[in-house]
Residue, then its C-alpha position, 0 to 999 in steps of 0.5 A: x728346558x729342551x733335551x738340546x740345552x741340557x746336553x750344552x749344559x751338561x758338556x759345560x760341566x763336564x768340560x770342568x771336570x776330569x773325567x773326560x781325561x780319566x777315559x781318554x787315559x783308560x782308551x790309550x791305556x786299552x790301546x796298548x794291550x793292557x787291561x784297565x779299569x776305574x774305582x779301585x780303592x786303597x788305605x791312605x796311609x798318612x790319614x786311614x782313610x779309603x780313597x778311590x784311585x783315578x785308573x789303574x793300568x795292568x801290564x801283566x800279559x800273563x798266563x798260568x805258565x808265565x813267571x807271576x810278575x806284573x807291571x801295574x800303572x797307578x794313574x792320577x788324572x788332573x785336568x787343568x788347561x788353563x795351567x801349566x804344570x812345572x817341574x822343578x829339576x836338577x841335574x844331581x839327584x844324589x842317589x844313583x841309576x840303582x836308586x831310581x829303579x828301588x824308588x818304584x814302590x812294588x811287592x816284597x816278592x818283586x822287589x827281592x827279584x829285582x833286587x836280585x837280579x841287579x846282584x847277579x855277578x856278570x854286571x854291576x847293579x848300575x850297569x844292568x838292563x833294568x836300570x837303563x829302561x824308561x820306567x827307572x831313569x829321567x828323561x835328559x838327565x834332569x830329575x824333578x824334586x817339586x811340582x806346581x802349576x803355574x799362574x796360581x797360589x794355591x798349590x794343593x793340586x799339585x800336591x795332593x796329586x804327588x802324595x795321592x799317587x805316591x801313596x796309593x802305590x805304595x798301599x796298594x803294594x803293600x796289601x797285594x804284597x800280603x798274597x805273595x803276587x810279584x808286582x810293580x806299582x808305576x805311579x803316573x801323573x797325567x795332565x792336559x795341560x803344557x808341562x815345562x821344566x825349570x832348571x838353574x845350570x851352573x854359573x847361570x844366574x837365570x833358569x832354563x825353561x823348556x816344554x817337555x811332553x815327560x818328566x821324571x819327579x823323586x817324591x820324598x815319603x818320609x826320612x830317607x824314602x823317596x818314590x819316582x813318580x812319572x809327569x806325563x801329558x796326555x800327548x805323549x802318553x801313547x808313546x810312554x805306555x808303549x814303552x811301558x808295555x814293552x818294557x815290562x815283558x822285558x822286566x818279566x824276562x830279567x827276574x823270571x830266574x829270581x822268582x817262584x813258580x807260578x801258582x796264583x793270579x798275577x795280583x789285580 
């Protein structure tokens, strides 16, 4: 077998896989000043079990004189070309502009910052800078409620992508919690394929489909609990996390009041 056979063979492989997409994810993550890296691990909390996440992405930025609040992205990665991914949506999410911002899994300390900072009496909660941020709205206005991949049955891609993301923010906030760290946990599905979104209007008896490069999916993780989970392609993923990043120096700005002085890492 000559070495040139082997690289075709092994390029084969790889074009089947999803780790190519994990390191484009990880270079446009890089791009945007955020620091990343592969093979953190967590405590499923449906099985006990350890798993490994795709990427995760830190927007944190801070220094020892800096509030300690960070904005971190759990990534899961899914590499299906040949399929389409789609959102099924709504236009009545049943929960308000506060609700989606609360749906974000984070720290105790960060969620009470937050929290607060959405109290403070010169706005409403619904009504405040947070809420009108990206990282806490649906793109449009339509909201998803499932997601699968077209032109297949078997839909446990989908998912296991939606469990795994969601619970991975929320294991992961809640063992970073246990420091006192003030940190935000956005849970990200990237995938290289189209994605459209499916929505019924009123007094309309046939869906509207439209290819969109960003949706916005409320996961329900138990009785009463939802978790906002970001869709993404790859495409618009260098906009999105642009956005991200200046967004979450903004976040860090509205809660530095609400949280305590800084005296540890910023919860990596």
């Amino acid at each position: 077998m000559t070495s040139a056979s082997l690289e075709d063979r092994v390029r084969k492989w790889l074009s089947d896989q999803g780790y190519p997409l994990e390191m484009r994810v990880a270079r446009i993550t890089g791009a945007t000043g955020a620091g990343w890296d592969h093979g953190r691990v967590y405590l499923d909390p449906v099985t006990g079990k350890t798993r490994e996440i795709d990427l995760m992405g830190y927007f944190d930025r801070a220094t020892w004189s800096d509030p300690p609040f960070s904005v971190h992205v759990i990534f899961e990665c899914k590499h299906t070309r040949d399929k389409p991914w789609i959102l099924f949506c709504t236009d009545r999410p049943g929960i308000r502009p506060r609700g989606f911002v609360r749906s974000v899994p984070a720290t105790t300390h960060a969620k009470g910052a937050i929290t607060a900072t959405l109290k403070e009496a010169h706005r409403t909660e619904d009504d405040s800078p947070i809420t009108s941020m990206d990282m806490f709205r649906p793109p449009g206005g339509l909201i998803g409620f499932n997601l699968a991949r077209a032109h297949t049955d078997n839909q446990d891609t989908a998912f296991h992508a939606m469990r795994g993301v969601s619970g991975a923010a929320e294991a992961t906030a809640q063992d970073i919690g246990k420091y006192g760290h003030a940190v935000l946990y956005l849970p990200v599905i990237v995938i290289d394929s189209p994605l459209m979104q499916c929505f019924l209007p009123d007094g309309h008896d046939d869906v509207e489909l439209t290819e969109t490069g960003r949706g916005v999916l409320l996961y329900p993780t138990g009785p009463g609990s939802r978790t906002l989970i970001h869709v993404v392609t790859v495409e618009a993923l260098p906009e999105f996390l642009g956005r991200v990043a200046s967004e979450s120096e903004n976040l860090r700005s509205l809660v530095a009041p609400h949280l305590r002085p800084p005296g540890g890492s910023s919860g990596r």
